[in-house]
C-alpha positions as CSV (number, residue, x, y, z in Angstrom):
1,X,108.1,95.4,97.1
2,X,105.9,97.5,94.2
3,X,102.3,96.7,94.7
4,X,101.0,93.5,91.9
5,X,98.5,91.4,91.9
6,X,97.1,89.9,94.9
7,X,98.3,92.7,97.4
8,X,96.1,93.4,100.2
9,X,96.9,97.5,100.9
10,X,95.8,99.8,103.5
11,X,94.9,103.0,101.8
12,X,94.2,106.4,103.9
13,X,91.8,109.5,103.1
14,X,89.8,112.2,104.5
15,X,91.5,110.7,108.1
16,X,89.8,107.5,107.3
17,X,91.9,104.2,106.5
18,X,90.3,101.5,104.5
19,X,91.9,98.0,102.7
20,X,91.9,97.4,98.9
21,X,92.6,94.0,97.8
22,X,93.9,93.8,94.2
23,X,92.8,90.6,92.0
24,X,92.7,90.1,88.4
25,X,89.0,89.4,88.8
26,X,85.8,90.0,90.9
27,X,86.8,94.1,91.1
28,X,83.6,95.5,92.8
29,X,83.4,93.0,95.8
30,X,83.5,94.1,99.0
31,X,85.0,91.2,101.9
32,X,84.4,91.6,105.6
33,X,87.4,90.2,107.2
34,X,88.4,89.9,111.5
35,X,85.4,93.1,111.3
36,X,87.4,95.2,108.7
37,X,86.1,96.2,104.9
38,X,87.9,95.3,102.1
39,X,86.8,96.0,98.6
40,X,88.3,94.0,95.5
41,X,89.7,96.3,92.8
42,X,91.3,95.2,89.4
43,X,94.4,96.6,88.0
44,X,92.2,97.9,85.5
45,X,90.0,100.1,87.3
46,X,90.9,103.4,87.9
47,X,92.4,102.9,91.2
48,X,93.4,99.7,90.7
49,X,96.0,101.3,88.2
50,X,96.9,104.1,90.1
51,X,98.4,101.6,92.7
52,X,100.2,99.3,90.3
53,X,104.1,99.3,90.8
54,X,103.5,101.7,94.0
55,X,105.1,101.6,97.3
56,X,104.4,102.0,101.4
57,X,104.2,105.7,101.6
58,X,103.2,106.9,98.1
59,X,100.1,109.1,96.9
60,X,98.2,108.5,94.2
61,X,95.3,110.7,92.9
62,X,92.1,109.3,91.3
63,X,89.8,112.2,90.3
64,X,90.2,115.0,92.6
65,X,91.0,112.5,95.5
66,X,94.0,111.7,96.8
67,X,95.0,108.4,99.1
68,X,98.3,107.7,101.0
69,X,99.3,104.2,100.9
70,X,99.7,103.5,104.4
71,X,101.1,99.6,104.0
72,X,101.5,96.7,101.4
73,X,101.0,93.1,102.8
């Protein structure tokens, strides 16, 4: 299923994983949930909409950086 609103995704970089959750509003928050960091994002920020319509597996560059999408839930 393409990543929309409301999908939690696990993003890796630099060997480091970390969650995004994507929300139409609150971008900028950051959650601690079960002892793992999850910061809110909006489609309209810049990573936000590089994930939109992306799937387990893809890249997706923002700046120079570029982040694996490790899995969707």
């Amino acid at each position: 299923t393409p990543i929309a609103i409301t999908a939690l995704v696990e993003l890796s970089s630099d060997e480091k994983n970390f969650w995004i959750f994507l929300l139409p509003k609150g971008g900028g928050l950051n959650l601690n949930f079960e002892g793992q960091f999850v910061q809110i994002v909006t489609p309209e920020s810049p990573i936000g909409s590089q994930l939109v319509g992306k799937l387990n597996d893809d890249e997706i560059q923002v700046g120079p950086k570029k982040y694996n999408i490790v899995q969707v839930i």
